[in-house]
DRENTI-250496 format. One line per field, with one value per atom (N, C-alpha, C, O, CB): residue in three letters; x, y, z; residue number from 1; atom name. Coordinates in steps of 0.001 Angstrom, whole numbers. Glycine has a CB too. Layout:
N
res: [ALA:...]
u: [X:...]
v: [Y:...]
w: [Z:...]
n: [NUM:...]
atom: [CA:...]
//
This chain:
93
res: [UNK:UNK:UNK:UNK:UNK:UNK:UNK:UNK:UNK:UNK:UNK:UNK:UNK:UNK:UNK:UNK:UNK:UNK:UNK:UNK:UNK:UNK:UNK:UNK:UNK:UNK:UNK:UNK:UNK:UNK:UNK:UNK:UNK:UNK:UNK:UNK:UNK:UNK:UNK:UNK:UNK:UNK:UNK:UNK:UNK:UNK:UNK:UNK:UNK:UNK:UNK:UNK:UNK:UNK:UNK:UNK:UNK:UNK:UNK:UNK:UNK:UNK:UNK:UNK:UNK:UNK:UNK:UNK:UNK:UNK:UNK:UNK:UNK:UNK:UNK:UNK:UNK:UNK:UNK:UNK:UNK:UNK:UNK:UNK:UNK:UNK:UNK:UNK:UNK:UNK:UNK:UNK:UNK:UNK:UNK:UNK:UNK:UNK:UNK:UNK:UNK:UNK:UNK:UNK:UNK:UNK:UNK:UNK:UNK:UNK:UNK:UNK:UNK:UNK:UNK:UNK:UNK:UNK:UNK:UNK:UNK:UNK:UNK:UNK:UNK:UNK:UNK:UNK:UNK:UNK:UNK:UNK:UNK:UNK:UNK:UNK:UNK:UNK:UNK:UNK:UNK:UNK:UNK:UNK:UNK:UNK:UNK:UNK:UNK:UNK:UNK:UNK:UNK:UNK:UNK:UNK:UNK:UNK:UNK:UNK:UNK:UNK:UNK:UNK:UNK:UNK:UNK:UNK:UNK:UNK:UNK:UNK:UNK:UNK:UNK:UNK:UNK:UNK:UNK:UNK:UNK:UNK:UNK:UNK:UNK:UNK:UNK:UNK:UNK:UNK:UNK:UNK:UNK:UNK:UNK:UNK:UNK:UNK:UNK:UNK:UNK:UNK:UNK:UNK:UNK:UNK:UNK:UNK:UNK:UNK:UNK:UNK:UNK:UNK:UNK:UNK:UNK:UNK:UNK:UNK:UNK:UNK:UNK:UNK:UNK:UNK:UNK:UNK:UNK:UNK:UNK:UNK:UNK:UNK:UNK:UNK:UNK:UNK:UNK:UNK:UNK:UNK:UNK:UNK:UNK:UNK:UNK:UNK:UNK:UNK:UNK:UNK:UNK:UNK:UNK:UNK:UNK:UNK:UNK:UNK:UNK:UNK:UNK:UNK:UNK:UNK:UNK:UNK:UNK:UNK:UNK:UNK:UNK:UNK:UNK:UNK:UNK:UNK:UNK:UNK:UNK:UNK:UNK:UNK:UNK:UNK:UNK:UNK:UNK:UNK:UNK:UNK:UNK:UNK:UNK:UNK:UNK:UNK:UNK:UNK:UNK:UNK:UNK:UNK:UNK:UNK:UNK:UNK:UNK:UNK:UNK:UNK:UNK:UNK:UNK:UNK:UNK:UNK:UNK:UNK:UNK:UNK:UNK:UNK:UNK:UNK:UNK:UNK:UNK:UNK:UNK:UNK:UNK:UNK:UNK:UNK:UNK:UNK:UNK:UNK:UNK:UNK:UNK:UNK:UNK:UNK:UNK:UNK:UNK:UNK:UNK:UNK:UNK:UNK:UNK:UNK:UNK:UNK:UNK:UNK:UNK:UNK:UNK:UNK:UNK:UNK:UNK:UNK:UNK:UNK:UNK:UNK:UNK:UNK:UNK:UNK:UNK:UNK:UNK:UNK:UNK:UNK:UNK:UNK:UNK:UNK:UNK:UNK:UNK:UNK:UNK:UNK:UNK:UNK:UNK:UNK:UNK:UNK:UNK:UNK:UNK:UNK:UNK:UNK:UNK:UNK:UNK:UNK:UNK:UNK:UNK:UNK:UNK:UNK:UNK:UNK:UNK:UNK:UNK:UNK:UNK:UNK:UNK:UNK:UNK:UNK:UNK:UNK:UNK:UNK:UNK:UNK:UNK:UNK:UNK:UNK:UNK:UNK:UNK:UNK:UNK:UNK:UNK:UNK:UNK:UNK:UNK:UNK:UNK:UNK:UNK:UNK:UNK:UNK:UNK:UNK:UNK:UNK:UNK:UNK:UNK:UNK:UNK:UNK:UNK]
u: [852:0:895:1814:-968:470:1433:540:-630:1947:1187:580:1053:2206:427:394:973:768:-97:467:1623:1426:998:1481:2345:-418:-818:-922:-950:-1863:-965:-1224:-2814:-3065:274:-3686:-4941:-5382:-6590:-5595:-4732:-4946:-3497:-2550:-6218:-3274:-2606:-2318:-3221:-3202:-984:-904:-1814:-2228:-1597:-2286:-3347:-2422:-1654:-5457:-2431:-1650:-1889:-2441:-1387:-1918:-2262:-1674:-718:-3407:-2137:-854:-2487:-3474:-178:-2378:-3893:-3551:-2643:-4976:-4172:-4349:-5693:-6753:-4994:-5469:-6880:-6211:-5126:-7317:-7581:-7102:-8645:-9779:-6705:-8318:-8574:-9364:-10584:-9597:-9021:-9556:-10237:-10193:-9920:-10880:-11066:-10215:-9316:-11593:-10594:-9768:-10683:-11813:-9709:-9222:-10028:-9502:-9992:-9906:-8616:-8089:-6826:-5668:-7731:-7277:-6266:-6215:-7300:-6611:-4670:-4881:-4340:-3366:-4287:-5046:-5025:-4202:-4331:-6244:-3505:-3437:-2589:-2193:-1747:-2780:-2846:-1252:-911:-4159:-419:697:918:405:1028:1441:1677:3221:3715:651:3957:5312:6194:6488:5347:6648:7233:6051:6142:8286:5137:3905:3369:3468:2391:2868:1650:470:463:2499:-527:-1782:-2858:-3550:-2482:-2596:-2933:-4648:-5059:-2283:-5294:-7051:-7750:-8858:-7671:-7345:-8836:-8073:-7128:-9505:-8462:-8152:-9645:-10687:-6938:-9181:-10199:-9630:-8453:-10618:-10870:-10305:-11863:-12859:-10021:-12032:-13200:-13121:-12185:-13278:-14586:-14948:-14500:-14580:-16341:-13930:-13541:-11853:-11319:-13422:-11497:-10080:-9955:-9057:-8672:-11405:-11558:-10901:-10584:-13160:-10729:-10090:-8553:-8144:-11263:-8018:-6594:-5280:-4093:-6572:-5829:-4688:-4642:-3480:-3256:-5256:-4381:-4646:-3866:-5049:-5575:-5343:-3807:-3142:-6195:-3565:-2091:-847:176:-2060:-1514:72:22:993:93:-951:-1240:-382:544:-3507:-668:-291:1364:2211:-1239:1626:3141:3821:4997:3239:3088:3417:4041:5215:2745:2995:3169:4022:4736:1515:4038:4921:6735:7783:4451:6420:7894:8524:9611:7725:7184:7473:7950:8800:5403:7650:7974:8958:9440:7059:9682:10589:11749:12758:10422:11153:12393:12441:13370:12082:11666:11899:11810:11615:11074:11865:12250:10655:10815:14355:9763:8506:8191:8779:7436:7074:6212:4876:4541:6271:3659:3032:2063:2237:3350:738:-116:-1145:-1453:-343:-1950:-3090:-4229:-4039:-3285:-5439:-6558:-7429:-8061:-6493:-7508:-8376:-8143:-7219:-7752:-9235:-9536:-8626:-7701:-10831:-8730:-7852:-6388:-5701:-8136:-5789:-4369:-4512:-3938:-4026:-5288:-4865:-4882:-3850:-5838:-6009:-6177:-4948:-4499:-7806:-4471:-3033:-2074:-1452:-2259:-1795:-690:-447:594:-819:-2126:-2134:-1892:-1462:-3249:-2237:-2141:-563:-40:-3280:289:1563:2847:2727:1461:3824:4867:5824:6801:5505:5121:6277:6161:7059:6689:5068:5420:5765:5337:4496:6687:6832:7672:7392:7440:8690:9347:9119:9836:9434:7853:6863:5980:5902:5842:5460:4483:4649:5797:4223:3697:3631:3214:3117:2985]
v: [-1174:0:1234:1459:0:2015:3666:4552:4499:4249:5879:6340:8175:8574:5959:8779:9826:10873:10729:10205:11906:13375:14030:14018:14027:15099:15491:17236:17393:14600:18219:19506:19739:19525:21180:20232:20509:21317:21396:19906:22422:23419:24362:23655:23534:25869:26510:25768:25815:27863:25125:24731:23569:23296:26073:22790:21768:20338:20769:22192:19480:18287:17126:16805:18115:16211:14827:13757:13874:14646:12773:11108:10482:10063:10086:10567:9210:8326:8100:9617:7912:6044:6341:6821:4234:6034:6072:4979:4932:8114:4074:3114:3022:2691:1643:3345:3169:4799:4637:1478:6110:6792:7409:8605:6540:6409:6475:6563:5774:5575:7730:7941:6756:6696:9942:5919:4948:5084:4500:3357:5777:6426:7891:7991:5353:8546:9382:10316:10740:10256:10698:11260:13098:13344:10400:13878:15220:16066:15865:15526:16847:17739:19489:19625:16556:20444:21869:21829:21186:23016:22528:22454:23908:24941:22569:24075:25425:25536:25076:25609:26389:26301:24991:24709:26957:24253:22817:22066:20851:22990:22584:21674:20964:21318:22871:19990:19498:18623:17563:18126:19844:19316:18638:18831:20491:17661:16222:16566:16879:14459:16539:16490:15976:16075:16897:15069:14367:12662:12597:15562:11809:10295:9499:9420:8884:8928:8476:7107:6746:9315:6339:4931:3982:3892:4291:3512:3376:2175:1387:3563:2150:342:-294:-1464:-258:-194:-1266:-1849:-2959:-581:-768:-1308:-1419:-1351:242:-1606:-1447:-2743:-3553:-1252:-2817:-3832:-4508:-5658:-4901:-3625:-4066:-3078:-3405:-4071:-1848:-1546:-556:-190:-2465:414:915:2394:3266:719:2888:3921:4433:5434:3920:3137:2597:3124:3765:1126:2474:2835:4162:4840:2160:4649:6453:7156:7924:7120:6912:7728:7245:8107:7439:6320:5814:6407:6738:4335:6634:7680:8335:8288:8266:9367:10960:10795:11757:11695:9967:10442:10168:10775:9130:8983:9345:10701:11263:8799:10984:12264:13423:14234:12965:13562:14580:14210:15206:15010:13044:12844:13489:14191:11561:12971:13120:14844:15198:12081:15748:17024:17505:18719:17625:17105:17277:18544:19688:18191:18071:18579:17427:16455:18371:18140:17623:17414:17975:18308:16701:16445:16600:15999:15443:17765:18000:17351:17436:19415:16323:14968:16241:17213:13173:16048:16949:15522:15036:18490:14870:13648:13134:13345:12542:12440:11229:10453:10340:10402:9682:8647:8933:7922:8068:9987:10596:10353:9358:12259:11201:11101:9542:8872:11978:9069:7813:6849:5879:7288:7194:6326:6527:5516:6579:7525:8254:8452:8773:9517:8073:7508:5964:5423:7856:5428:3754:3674:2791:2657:4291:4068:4889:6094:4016:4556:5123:5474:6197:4200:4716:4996:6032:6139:4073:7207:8707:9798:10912:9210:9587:10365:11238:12422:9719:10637:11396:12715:13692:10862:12650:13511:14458:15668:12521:13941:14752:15843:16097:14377:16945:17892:17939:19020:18453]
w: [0:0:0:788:1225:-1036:-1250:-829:-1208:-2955:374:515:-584:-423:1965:-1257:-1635:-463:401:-2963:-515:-189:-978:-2110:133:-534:-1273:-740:481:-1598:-1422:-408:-1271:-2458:-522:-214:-473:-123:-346:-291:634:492:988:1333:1102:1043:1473:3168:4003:1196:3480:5257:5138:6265:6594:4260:4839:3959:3099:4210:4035:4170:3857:4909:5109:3240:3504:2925:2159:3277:3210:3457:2587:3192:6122:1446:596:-5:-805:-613:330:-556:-1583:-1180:990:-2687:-3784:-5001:-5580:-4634:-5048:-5718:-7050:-6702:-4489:-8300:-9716:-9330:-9335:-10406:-9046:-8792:-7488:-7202:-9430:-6731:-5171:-4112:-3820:-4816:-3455:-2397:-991:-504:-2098:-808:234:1614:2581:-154:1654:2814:3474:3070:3143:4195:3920:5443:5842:2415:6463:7247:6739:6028:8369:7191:7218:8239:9446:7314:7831:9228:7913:6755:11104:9293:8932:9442:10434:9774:8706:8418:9813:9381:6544:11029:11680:12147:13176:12998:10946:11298:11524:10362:12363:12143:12776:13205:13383:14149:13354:14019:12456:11281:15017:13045:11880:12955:13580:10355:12713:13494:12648:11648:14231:13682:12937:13012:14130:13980:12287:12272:12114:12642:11843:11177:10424:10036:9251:8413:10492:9425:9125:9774:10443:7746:7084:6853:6880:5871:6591:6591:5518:6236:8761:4402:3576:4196:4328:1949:4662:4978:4191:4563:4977:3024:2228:3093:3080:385:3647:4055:6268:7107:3142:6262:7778:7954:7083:8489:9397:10038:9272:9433:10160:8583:8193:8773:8766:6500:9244:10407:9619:9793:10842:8580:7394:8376:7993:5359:9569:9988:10451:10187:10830:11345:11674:10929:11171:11419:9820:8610:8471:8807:6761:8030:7526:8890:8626:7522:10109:11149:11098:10867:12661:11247:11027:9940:10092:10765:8581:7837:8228:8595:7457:8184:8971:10282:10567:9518:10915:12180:11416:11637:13954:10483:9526:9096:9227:8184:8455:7223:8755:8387:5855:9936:10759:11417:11957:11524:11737:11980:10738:10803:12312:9873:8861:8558:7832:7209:8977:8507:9682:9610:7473:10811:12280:12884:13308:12345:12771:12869:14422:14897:11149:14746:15747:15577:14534:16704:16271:15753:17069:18129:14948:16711:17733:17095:15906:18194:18457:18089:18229:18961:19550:17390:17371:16962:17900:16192:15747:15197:16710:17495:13640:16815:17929:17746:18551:17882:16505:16348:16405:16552:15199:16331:16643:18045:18486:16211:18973:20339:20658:20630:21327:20934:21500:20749:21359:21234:19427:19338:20298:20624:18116:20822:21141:22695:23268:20459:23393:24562:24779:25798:25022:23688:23874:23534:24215:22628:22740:22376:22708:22485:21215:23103:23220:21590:21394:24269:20767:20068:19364:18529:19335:19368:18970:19752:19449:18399:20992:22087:21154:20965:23521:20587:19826:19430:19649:19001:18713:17802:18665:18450:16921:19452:20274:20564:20930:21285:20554:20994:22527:23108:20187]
n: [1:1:1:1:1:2:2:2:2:2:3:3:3:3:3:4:4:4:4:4:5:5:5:5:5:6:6:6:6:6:7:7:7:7:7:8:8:8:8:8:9:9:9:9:9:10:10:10:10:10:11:11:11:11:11:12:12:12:12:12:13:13:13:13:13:14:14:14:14:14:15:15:15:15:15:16:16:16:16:16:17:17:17:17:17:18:18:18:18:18:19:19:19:19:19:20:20:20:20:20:21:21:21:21:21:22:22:22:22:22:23:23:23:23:23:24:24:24:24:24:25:25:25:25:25:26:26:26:26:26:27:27:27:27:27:28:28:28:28:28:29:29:29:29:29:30:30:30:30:30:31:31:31:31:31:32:32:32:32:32:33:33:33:33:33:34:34:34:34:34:35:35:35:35:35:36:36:36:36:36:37:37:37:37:37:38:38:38:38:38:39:39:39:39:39:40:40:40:40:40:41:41:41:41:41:42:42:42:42:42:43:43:43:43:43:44:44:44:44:44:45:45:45:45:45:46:46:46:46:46:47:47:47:47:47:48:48:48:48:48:49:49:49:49:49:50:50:50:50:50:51:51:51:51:51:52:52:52:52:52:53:53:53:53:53:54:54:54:54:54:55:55:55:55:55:56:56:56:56:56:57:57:57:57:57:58:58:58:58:58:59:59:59:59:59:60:60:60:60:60:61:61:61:61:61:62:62:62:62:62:63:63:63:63:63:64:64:64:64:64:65:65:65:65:65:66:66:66:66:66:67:67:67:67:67:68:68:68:68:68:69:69:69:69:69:70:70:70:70:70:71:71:71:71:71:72:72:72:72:72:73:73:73:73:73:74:74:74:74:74:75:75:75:75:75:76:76:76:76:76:77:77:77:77:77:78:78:78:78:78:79:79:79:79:79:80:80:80:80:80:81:81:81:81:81:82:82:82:82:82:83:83:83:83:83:84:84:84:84:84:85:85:85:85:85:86:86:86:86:86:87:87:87:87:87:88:88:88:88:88:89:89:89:89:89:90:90:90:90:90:91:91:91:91:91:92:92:92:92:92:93:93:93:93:93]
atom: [N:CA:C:O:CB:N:CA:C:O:CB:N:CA:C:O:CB:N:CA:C:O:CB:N:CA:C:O:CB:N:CA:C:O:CB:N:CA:C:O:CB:N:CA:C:O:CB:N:CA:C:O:CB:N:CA:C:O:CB:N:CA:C:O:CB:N:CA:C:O:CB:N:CA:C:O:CB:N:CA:C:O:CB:N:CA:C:O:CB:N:CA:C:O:CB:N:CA:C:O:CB:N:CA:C:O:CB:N:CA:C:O:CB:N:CA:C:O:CB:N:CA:C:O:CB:N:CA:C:O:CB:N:CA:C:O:CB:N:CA:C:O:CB:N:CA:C:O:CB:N:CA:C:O:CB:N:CA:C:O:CB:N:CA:C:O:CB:N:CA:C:O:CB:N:CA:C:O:CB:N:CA:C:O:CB:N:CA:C:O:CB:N:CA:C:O:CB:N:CA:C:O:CB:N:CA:C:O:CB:N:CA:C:O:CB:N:CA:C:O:CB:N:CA:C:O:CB:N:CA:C:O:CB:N:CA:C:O:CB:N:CA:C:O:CB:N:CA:C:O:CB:N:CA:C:O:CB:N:CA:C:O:CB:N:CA:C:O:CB:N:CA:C:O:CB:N:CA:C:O:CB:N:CA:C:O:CB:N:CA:C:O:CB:N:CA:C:O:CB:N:CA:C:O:CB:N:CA:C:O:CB:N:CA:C:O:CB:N:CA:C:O:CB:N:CA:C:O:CB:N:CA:C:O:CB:N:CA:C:O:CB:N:CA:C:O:CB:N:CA:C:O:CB:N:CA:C:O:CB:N:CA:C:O:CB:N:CA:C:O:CB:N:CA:C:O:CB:N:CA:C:O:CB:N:CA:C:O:CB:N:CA:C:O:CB:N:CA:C:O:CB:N:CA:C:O:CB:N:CA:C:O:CB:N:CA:C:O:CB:N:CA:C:O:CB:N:CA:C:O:CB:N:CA:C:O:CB:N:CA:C:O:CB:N:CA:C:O:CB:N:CA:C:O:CB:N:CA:C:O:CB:N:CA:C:O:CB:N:CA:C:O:CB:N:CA:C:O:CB:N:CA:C:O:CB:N:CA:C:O:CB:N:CA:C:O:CB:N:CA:C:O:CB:N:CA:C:O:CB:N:CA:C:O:CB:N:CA:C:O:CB:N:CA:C:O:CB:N:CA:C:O:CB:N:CA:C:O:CB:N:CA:C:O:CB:N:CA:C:O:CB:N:CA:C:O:CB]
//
């Protein structure tokens, strides 16, 4: 599974998966200086229960590692990862 970067708006961000045209999954966040506030993840019942929210956030916590960014949880599914896991302490805001 590839995820692209996409910019969608001025500061706005995203990590999608779209397959023959459909976007079937994709996490969002608003670009603020070093921050990237994480907002929105999407996930198409077609790919529920395979972890792919997982990968998208593992993404992004790559892509901010690698450009030395941090990462403030706003989506539900950001925080509640990030309480269940240690491994984006790194990242956290």
């Amino acid at each position: 599974m590839e995820f692209q970067l996409q910019q969608l708006a001025e500061n706005k961000l995203a990590f999608v998966y779209e397959q023959e045209g459909e976007r079937l999954a994709e996490i969002t966040w608003q670009q603020k200086g070093q921050v990237m506030v994480m907002d929105h993840t999407y996930v198409s019942d077609k790919l529920r229960g395979q972890g792919v929210a997982k990968k998208l956030l593992d993404y992004a916590a790559a892509y901010a590692r690698g450009n030395g960014y941090k990462m403030e949880a706003v989506c539900s599914y950001v925080v509640a990862a990030f309480e269940k896991s240690n491994a984006y302490d790194d990242v956290k805001r």
